[in-house]
C-alpha positions in Angstrom: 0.0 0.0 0.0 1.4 3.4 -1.0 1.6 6.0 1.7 1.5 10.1 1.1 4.1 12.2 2.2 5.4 15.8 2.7 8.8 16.6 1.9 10.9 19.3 3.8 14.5 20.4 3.1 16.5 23.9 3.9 19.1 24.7 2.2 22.2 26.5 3.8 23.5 27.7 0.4 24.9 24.5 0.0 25.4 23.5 -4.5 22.6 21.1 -5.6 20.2 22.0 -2.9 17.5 21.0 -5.5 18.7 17.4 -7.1 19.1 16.5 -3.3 15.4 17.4 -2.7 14.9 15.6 -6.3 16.6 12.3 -4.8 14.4 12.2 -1.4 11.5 12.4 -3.5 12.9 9.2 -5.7 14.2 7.7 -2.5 10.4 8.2 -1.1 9.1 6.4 -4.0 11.3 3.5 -3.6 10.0 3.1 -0.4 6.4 3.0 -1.6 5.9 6.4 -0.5 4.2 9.3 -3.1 5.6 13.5 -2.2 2.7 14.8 -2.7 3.7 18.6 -1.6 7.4 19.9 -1.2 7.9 22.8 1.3 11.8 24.4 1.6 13.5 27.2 3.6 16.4 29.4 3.3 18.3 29.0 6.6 21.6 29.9 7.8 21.9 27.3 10.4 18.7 24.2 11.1 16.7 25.0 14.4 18.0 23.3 17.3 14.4 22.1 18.4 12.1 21.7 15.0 15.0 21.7 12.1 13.0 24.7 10.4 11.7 28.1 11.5 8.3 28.3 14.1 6.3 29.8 10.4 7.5 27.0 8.6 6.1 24.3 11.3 2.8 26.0 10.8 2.8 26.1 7.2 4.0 22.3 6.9 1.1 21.0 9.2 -1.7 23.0 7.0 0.0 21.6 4.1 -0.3 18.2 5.7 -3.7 18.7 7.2 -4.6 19.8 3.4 -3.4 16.7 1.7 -4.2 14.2 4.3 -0.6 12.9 4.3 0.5 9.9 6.4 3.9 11.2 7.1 6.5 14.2 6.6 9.4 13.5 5.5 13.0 15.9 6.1 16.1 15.5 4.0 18.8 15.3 6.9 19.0 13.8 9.8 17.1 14.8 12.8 18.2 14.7 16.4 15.6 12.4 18.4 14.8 15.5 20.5 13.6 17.4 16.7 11.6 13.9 16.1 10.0 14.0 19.4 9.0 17.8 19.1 8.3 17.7 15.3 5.6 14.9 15.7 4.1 17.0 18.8 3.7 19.9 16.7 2.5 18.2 13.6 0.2 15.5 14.8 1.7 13.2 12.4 5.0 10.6 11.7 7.9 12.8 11.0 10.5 10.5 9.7 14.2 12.1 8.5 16.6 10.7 5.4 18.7 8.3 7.4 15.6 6.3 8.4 14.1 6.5 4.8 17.3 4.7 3.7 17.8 2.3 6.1 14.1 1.1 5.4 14.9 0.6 1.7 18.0 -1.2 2.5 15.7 -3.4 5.2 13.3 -4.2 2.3 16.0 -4.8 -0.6 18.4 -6.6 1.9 18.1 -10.6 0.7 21.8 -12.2 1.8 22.3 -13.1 5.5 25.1 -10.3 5.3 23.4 -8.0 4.1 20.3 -8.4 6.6 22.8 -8.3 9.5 24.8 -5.1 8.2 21.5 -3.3 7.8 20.1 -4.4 11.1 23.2 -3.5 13.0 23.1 0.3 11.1 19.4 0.2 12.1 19.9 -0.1 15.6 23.0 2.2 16.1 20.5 4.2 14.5 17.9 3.5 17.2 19.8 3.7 19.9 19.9 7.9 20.9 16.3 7.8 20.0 15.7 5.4 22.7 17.7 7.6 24.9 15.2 10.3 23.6 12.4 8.6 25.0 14.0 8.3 28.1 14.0 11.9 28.6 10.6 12.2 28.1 10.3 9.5 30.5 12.4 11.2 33.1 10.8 14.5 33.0 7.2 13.3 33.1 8.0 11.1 36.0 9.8 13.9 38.0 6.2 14.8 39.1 6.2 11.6 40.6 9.0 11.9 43.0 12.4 10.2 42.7 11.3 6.3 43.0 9.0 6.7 39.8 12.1 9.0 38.2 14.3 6.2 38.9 12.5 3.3 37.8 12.5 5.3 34.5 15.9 5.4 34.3 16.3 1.6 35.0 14.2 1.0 32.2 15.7 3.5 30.3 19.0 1.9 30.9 17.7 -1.9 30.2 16.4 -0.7 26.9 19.9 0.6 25.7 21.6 -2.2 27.2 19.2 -4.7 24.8 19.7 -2.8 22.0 23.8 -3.2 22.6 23.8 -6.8 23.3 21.9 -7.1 19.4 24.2 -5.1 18.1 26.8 -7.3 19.8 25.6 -10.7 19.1 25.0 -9.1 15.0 28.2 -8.4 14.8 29.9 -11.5 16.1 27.6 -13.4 13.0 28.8 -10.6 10.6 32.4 -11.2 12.3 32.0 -14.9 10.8 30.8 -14.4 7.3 33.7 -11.8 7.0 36.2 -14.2 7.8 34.9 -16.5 5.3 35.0 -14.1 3.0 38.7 -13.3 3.7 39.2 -17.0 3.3 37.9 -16.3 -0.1 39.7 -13.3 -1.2 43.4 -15.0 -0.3 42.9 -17.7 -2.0 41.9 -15.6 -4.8 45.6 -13.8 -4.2 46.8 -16.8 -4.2 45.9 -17.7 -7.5 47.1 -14.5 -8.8 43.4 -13.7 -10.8 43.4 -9.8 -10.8 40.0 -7.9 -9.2 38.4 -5.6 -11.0 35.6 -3.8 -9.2 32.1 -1.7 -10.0 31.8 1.2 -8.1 29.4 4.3 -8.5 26.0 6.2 -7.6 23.6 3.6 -6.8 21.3 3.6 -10.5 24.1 4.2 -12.9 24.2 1.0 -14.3 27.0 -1.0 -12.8 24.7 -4.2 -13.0 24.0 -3.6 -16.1 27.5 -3.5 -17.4 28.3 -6.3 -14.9 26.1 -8.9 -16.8 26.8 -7.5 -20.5 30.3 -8.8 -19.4 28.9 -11.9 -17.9 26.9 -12.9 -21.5 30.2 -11.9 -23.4 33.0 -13.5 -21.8 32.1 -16.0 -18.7 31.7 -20.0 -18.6 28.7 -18.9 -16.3 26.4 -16.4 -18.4 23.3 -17.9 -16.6 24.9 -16.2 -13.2 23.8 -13.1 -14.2 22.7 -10.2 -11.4 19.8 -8.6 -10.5 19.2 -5.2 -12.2 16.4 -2.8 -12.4 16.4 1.0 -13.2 15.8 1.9 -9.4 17.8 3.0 -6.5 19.6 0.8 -4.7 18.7 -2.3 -6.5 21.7 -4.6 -5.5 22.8 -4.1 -1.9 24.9 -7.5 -2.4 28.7 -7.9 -3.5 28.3 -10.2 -6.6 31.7 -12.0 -8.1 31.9 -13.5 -11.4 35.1 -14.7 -13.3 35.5 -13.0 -16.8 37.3 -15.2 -19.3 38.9 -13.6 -22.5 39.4 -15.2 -25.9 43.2 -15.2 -25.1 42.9 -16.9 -21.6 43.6 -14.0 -19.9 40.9 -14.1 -17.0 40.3 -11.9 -14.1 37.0 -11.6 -11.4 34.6 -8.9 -11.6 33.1 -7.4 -8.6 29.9 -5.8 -8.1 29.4 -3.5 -4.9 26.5 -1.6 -3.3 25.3 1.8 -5.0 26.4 5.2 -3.3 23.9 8.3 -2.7 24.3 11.7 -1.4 24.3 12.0 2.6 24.4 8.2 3.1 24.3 7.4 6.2 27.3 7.0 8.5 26.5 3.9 10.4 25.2 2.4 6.9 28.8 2.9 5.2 30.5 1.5 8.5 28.3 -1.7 8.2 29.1 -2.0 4.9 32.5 -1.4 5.0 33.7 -5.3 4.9 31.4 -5.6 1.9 32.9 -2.9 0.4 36.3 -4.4 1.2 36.3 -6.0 -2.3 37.0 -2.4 -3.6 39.4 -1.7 -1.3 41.2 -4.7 -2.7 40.7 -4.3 -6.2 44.0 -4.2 -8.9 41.5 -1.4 -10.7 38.2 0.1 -10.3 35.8 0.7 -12.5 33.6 4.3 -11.5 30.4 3.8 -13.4 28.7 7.3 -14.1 25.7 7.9 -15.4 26.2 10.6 -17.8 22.8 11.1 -18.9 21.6 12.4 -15.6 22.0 16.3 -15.3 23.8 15.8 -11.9 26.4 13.7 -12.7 29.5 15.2 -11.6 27.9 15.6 -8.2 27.1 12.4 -8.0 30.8 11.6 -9.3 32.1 13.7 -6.3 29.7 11.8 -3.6 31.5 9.0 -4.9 34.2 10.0 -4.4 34.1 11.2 -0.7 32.2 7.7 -0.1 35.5 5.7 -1.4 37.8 8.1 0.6 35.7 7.9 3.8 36.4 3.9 3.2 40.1 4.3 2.6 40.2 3.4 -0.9 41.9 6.6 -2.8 45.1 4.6 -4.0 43.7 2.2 -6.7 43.8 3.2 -10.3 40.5 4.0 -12.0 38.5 4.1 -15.4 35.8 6.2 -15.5 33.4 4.1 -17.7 30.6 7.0 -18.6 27.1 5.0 -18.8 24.2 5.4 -20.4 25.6 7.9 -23.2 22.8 7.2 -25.4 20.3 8.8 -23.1 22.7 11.7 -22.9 22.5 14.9 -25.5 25.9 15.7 -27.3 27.8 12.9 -26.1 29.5 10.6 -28.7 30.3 7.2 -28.0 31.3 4.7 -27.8 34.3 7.2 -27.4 37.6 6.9 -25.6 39.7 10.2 -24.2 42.6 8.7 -22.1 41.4 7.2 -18.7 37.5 8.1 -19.5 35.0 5.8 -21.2 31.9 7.0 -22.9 29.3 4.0 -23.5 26.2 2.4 -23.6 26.2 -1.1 -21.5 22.8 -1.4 -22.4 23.2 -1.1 -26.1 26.2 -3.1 -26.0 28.4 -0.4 -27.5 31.7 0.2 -26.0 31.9 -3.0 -23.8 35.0 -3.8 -26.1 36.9 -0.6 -25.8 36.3 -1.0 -21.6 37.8 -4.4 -21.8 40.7 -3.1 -23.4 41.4 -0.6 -20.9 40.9 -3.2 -18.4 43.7 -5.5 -20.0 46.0 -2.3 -19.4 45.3 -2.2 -16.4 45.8 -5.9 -14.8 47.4 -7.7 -18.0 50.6 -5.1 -18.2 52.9 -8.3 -16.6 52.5 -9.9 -19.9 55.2 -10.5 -22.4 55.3 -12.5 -25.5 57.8 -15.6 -25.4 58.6 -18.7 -26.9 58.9 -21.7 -25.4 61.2 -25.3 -26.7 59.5 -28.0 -24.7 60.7 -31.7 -25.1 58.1 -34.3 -26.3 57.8 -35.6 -23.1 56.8 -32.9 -21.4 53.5 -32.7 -22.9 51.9 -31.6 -19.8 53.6 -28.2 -20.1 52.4 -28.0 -23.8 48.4 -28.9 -22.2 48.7 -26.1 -19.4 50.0 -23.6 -21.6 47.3 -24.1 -24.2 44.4 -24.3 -21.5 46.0 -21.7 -19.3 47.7 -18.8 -21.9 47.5 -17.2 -25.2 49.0 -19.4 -28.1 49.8 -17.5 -30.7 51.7 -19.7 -32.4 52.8 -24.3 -32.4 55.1 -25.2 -34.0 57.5 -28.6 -33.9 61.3 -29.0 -34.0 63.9 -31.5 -33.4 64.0 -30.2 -29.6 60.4 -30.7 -29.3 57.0 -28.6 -29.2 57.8 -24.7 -30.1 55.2 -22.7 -28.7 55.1 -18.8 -28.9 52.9 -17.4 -26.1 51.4 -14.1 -24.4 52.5 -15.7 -20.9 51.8 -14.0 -17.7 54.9 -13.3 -15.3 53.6 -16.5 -12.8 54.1 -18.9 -16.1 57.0 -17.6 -17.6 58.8 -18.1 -14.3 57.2 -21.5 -13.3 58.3 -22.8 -16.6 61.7 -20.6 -17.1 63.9 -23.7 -18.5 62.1 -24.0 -21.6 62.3 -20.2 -22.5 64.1 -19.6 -25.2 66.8 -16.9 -26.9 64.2 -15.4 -29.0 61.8 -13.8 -27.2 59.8 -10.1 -27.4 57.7 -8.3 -25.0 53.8 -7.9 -26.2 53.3 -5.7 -29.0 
């Protein structure tokens, strides 16, 4: 059932005051919520007690009264003590970004490690509010004299202490899936298959260009991800190995979406997710070019990776969804920038070229003189690396190969005199 809302922003003469007001109302509508009135307010600073100005309050709740709205909804976060006065004034739910987000993430949440992240960032969330209950508690019970005070305070205190044994017991689960996942990523290391990760505003089509890549160049097309044109569609961390005509194969990683003022405790519980980023040989910051804010989007981006700790890994900047976009040509390449169309299918090519660059510059072109009865160098070589070439001598099986550094040093003795690096 779709619920009514109010929204209510100020702006503090902060750039793209509007496509932030913009993306509640979209975040709203992911959440089965229709803005059906928009009310905003120049302010130097928020009001300490109600967010916006006494006039404002007053217009909001005729507004509100007017449309018969279940809820208003305010683009930051509000202090439980501006909740608790808000929803006194208004007669109605007041509910403030952070909560509108963690509620979508509930809802689109469908690993166990993703239900545990979000429930741990839900109840750090929770937590002061509870504490802002108890304050109401402790000054309606100071009528009662100090034993009723104090039994609110117990209660008060048994409430926090629940919430922080969840939290807790949540994050010794999490504690265990991360460690398998760390299990996982070494012994990817170990095999020396590069990472090559998806990062970007959430809606910009990483998906999208994830499983284009998937149907073009993996064993497993059928694995492909879930993608819809809506925010946050994929909260999970999807892997899948990409295998190229020449052998050369490496794993491409999908992460959760960015947007503008995500919450703090929602980027700390996602931050072992995220972790596949952090390791990454290259990333890959998918923008959608078509949308008329997307260099600020670029730049929430950013600060999201550098809040994480990942500004030292090289990037492409694959520019999506130029076919949407006016005056853009593409599939187009200007030095580290990519402009495409993953959902046209034109520029895929150019992106895995760049991509090869990247992760494939250890590869040289050698020849290799192995004897006859080594034939089980001749079978990993031709399973395992680009071939270019077979022929047969005296000596044995001449192969000329695009060999990764791993190969050419595991099998170094049958290297020979005329070798070349890649051209």
């Amino acid at each position: 059932m779709t619920r009514t809302a109010i929204l209510v922003g100020i702006t503090m003469q902060q750039a793209n005051f509007e496509y932030s007001m913009a993306e509640l109302a979209n975040l709203a509508e992911a959440n089965a919520i229709k803005p059906v009135g928009e009310i905003t307010q120049k302010l130097d600073r928020k009001n300490k007690a109600t967010y916006v100005g006494k006039g404002k309050v007053d217009e909001i709740k005729s507004l509100a009264d007017y449309e018969d709205v279940d809820l208003v909804i305010f683009n930051d976060e509000l202090a439980p003590s501006q909740i608790r006065n808000l929803e006194e004034l208004l007669e109605i739910e007041v509910m403030d970004r952070t909560r509108l987000i963690l509620d979508i993430f509930a809802e689109r949440a469908k690993t166990r490690e993703a239900q545990l992240q979000v429930q741990v960032a839900r109840l750090k969330y929770e937590l002061p509010r509870v504490v802002g209950q108890g304050e109401g508690m402790d000054q309606q019970s100071g009528k009662g004299g100090l034993k009723n005070r104090g039994a609110g305070e117990t209660k008060l205190e048994m409430d926090r202490r629940r919430i922080k044994n969840q939290i807790s017991q949540l994050n010794k689960e999490l504690d265990g899936l991360v460690a398998e996942r760390q299990v996982q990523r070494r012994q990817r290391q170990k095999n020396e298959i590069p990472v090559v990760s998806l990062v970007g505003y959430t809606n910009a089509g990483k998906s999208t260009i994830m499983n284009a890549m998937v149907t073009a160049h993996s064993q497993t097309a059928n694995k492909q991800v879930f993608e819809k044109d809506m925010l946050f569609a994929t909260l999970e961390t999807s892997v899948r190995e990409i295998v190229l005509p020449d052998k050369k194969q490496f794993l491409l990683t999908d992460t959760v979406g960015f947007v503008s003022k995500l919450p703090h405790n929602l980027v700390k519980a996602f931050r072992s997710t995220l972790e596949e980023a952090a390791e990454a040989d290259v990333l890959i910051h998918v923008v959608d070019v078509s949308h008329e804010h997307f260099e600020a989007m670029m730049k929430t981006t950013e600060e999201t990776l550098a809040e994480l700790d990942i500004t030292d890994r090289p990037i492409i900047f694959a520019y999506n969804k130029a076919d949407l976009a006016t005056n853009v040509m593409f599939p187009r390449r200007e030095g580290d920038s990519l402009y495409l169309s993953a959902r046209e299918d034109t520029g895929l090519e150019l992106l895995i070229d760049m991509i090869k660059e990247q992760v494939f510059n250890d590869y040289k072109t050698v020849t290799f003189v192995i004897p006859f009865d080594r034939g089980d160098v001749v079978s990993y070589l031709n399973e395992h690396a680009d071939v270019l070439e077979t022929t047969y001598e005296n000596e044995g099986t001449v192969l000329r190969v695009n060999a990764q550094e791993s190969d050419r040093m595991k099998y170094a003795e049958f290297i020979g005199e005329d070798t070349q690096k890649e051209g």
